[in-house]
N, C-alpha and C positions, 0 to 999 in steps of 0.2 A: 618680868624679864623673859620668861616661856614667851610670850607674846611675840618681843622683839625679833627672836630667835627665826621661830616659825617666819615670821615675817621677812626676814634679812635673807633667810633660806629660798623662799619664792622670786623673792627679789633678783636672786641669779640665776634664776632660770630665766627670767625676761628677757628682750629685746634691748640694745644698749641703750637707746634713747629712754623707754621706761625705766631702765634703772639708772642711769641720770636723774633724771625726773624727781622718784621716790627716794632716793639717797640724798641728794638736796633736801627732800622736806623733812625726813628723821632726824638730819645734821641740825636745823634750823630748830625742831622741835627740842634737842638735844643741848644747842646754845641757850632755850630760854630757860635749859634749869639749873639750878644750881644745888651745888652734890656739897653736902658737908662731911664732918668726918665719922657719921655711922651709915654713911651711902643711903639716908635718907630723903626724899623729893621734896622740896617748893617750889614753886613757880617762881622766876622770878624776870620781870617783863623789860626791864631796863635797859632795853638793847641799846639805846641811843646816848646811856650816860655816859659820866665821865671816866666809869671805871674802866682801869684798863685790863680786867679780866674780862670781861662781858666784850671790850673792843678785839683782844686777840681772840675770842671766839668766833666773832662773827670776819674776822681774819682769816680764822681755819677755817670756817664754812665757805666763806667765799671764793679761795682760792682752790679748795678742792672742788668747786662745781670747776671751774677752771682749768682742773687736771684733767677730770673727765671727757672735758670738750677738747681738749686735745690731745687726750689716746683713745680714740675711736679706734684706731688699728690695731693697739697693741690688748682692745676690751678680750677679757675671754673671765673662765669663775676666777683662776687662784688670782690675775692682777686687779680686778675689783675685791675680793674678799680681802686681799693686801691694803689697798687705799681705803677699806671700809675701817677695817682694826685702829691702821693707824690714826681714823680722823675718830675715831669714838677714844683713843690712848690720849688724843691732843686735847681734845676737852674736856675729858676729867681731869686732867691736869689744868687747866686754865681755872675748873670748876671748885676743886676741893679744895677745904678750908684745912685737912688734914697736913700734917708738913710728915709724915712717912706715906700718907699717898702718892703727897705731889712726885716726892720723890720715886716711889714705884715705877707710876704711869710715866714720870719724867722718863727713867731709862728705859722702862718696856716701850716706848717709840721709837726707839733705836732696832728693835727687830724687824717690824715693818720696813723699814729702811733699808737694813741691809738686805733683805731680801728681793727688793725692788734693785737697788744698785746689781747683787749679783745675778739675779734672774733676769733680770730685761736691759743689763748693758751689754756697751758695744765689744768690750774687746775683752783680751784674758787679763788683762791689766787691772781690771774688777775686782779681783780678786785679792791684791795685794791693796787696792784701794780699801774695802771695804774692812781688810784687816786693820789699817791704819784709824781708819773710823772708830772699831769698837774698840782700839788698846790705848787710843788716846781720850774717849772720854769716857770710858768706863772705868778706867784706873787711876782716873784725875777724881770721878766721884765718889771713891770708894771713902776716904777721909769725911764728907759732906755725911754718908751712912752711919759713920762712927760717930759724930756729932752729934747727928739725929737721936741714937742711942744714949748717947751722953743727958743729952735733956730732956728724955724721956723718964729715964729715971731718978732725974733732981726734980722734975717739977712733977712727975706724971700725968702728960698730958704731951700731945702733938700737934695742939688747937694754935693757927695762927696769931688770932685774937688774944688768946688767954698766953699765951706766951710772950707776947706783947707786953700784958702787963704785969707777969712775975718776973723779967729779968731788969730790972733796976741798973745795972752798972753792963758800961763798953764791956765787950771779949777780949783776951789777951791777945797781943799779935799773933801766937800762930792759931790758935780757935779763927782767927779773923780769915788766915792762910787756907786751914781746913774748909772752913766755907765757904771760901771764895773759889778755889779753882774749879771745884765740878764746872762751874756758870762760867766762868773765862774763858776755858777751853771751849764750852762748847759755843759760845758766841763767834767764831774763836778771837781770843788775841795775839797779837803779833808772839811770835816768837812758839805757839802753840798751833799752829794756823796749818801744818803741814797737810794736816787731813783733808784739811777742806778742799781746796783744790783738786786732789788726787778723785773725790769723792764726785766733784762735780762734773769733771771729764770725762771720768765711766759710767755714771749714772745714766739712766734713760734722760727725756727731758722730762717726764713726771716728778721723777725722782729730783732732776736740780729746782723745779718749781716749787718745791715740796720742801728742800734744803734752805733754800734762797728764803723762799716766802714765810714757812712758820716756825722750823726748826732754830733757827739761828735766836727767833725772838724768843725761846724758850731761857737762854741766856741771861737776855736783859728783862725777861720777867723774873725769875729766879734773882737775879741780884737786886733790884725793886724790894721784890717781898723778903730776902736775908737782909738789907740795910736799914727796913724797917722793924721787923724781927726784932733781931739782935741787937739793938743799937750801935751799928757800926760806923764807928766815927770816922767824918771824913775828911779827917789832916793826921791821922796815923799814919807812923812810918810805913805801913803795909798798902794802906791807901794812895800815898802819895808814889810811891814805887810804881804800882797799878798805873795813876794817872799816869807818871813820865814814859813808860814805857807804852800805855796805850797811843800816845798822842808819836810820837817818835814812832812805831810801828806802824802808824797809819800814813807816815810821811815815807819807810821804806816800801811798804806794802804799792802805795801807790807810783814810787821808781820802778817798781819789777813789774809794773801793769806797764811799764813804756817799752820792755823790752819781749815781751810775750810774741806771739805769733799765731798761740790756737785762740779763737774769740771766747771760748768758754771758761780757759784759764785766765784771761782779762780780766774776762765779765766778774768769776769767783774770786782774785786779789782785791777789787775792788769794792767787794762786800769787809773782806778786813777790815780797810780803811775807814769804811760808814760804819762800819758795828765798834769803833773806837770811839766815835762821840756817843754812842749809847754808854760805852764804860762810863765816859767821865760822869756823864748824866746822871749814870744810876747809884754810882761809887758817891758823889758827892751828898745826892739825896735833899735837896728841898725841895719846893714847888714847881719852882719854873726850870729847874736843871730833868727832875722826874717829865715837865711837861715835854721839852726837849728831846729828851730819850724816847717818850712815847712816840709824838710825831716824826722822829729819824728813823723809828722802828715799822711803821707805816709803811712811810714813803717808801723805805729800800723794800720792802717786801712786794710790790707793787710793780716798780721799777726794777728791780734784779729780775724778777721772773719774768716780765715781757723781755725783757733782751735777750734772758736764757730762750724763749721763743722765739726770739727775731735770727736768732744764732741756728737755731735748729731748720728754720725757713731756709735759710740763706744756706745750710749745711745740705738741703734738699736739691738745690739749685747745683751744687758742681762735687756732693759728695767728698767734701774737705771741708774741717773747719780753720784750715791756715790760710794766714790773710794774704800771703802770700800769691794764693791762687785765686782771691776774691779782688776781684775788680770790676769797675764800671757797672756797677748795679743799679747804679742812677739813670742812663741811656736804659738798660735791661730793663729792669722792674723797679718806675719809678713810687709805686705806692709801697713799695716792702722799703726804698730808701726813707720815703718821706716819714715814716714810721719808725726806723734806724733815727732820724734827724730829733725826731720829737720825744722817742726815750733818752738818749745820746745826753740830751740839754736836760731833762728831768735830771739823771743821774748825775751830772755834774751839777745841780744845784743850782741851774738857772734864774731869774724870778720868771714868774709870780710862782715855783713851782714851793710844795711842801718840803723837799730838801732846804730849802734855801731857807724856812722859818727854823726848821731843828739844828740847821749851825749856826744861825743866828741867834739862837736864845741858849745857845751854850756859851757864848762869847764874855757875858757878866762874870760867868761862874770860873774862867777862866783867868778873865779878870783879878779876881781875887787870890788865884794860886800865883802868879808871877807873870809879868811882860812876856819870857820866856815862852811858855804853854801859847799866846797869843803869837806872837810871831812864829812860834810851830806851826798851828791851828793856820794861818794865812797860805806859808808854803803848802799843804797838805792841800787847802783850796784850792791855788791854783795850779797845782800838779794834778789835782782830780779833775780840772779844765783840760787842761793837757792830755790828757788821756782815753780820755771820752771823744775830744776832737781826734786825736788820732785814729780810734778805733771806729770814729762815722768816716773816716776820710781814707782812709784804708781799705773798707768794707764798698764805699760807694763813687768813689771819683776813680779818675783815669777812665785807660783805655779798658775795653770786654775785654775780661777776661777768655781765652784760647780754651779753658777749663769748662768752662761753663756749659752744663747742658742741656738742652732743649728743653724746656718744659714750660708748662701755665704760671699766669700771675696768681698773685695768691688769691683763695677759695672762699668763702661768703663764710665759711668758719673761721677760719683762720683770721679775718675781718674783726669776726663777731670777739673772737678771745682777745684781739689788742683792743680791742674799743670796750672791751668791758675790765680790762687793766686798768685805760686811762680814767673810768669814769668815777671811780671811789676817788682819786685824784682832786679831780675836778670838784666833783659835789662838796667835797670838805673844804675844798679852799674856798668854794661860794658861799655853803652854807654854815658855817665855821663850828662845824657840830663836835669838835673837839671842846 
């Protein structure tokens, strides 16, 4: 670990491109291992299976070479030593088999964060954002800690595995309570969801990249491995509540996406809406509703962060993010639209895109809870259609916008980061490596 140290230290002394470079491949060497619960090392090479710990690492790897490449301006030591902690916080947690590490590293990711929102955002608004961050999921996890405690001391042991198969019978509804909200809120769900928003507007765009793309999956990983855990049954009164109001908050979430005006507050209600079919997904807990929730968990990480970039682009161009002052972008800069048009349709779930397989194979499971939940689950669809057309059509038709200021199409980076968005996209839907 002296090793790493030394090494991470020289590391900031570099040139930004090399330390790109070399933080990329630590991340990568980082993903192939796997941390148990006395932080001892194996190798473990399976980057392409089907687990979904090994997938949301090479998630975190991926998207922070992505954050890199688009804060070349904002590079200096303390905002790379920020994006280094939090992506070495993200991996042991995706890594360890321990259930009081997960949770450690779980909230110790929450510092990095907020220090990225308060130090490199825009406005003083930051600051009540970033309070909103830490009192809502930090005091939603505090019960999840007590639990932890609880069956530490009934089984002694914190072993995922082994806990697995000392607890024989479901938790009562509120143990199920206690469990459940750390991961709700922070996914978030409707009704809990105030942060989010607040978080993404003042955030840098590192930081909404960052939120959008692996934060949010910490959620529906965490409920994944507590409904396997725990045996947490899934037509409990406590689960069923969960579903009703996830599916119902994803149909209001996406009405108040029709009445927005800043693109990045859009962008973030409409992560609500997609991180509600991960609820159901995870809450329900079998094969194809888990496969479900994985690939929903993908896609939006993917698709939310290029738009949170396409938003920052476009925010470049006339120094507002109200659409009000965004027009005719299409006459303007027709490759920043056609790129608007092609996330735009990902998000809304177009075919052949990977959205459209994750509410697709939630639809069985939905099936089974009531008609109801399915005719939700439709309105919710084609409100999320609605929405997404507006905000391409808003953004890119009409007359030039009066606002709009002189400047270049976009840069052979800026290129390079939508096209390496779309192409984790693309390969899985080709090569179906899920």
């Amino acid at each position: 670990m002296s090793i790493f140290f030394v090494l991470m230290g020289s590391i900031l002394l570099c040139n930004n491109w090399v330390f790109v470079m070399i933080s990329l491949s630590m991340a990568c060497l980082m993903s192939l291992i796997n941390i148990n619960q006395f932080f001892t090392f194996s190798l473990n090479i399976s980057w392409y299976s089907s687990s979904l710990s090994n997938m949301l690492i090479f998630l975190t790897v991926y998207l922070f070479l992505l954050v890199f490449l688009t804060s070349k301006n904002l590079s200096s030591v303390k905002f790379n030593t920020t994006l280094i902690m939090l992506t070495i916080f993200l991996v042991v947690t995706f890594s360890t088999k321990n259930l009081f590490y997960f949770y450690m590293f779980f909230e110790a990711s929450l510092i990095p964060t907020l220090a990225l929102i308060i130090g490199w955002g825009y406005q003083p608004e930051r600051l009540q954002a970033g309070t909103y961050m830490m009192l809502y999921t930090v005091f939603a996890s505090l019960p999840l800690l007590v639990m932890i405690m609880y069956f530490f001391d009934v089984h002694n042991t914190c072993d995922f595995q082994i806990l697995e198969l000392l607890i024989k019978s479901p938790l009562e509804w509120y143990m199920v309570i206690f469990v459940l909200t750390a991961f709700l809120v922070k996914l978030p769900i409707y009704s809990t969801h105030l942060w989010l928003p607040k978080a993404h507007v003042e955030a840098p765009l590192a930081g909404s990249m960052i939120l959008a793309g692996v934060l949010l999956k910490l959620g529906g990983y965490g409920l994944i491995k507590m409904g396997t855990t725990f045996m947490i049954s899934s037509m409990n009164l406590v689960s069923v509540f969960v579903y009703s109001l996830s599916i119902w908050g994803a149909v209001l979430s996406s009405l108040m996406c029709l009445r927005q005006v800043d693109v990045k507050a859009m962008v973030a209600y409409s992560s609500v809406g997609h991180m509600s079919v991960v609820v159901l997904g995870a809450l329900y807990n079998n094969t194809s509703s888990v496969f479900a929730a994985t690939v929903t968990m993908f896609a939006h990480a993917f698709s939310s962060s290029a738009l949170f970039c396409l938003a920052y682009y476009s925010y470049e161009k006339i120094s507002s993010r109200s659409m009000m002052y965004m027009k005719g972008y299409l006459m303007i800069f027709p490759m920043l639209s056609l790129l608007w048009f092609i996330f735009t349709c990902i998000n809304m779930a177009a075919p052949p895109t990977l959205n459209l397989i994750g509410e697709m194979l939630i639809v069985p499971m939905l099936s089974n809870l009531g008609v109801y939940f399915m005719v939700t689950m439709g309105l919710c669809i084609f409100l999320s259609a609605c929405y997404n057309m507006f905000l391409y059509t808003a953004v890119n038709h009409g007359k030039g916008s009066e606002f709009i200021i002189g400047g270049n199409q976009m840069t052979n980076n800026q290129m390079l980061v939508m096209v390496m968005h779309m192409t984790p996209l693309l390969l899985l839907l080709k090569m179906n490596l899920f």
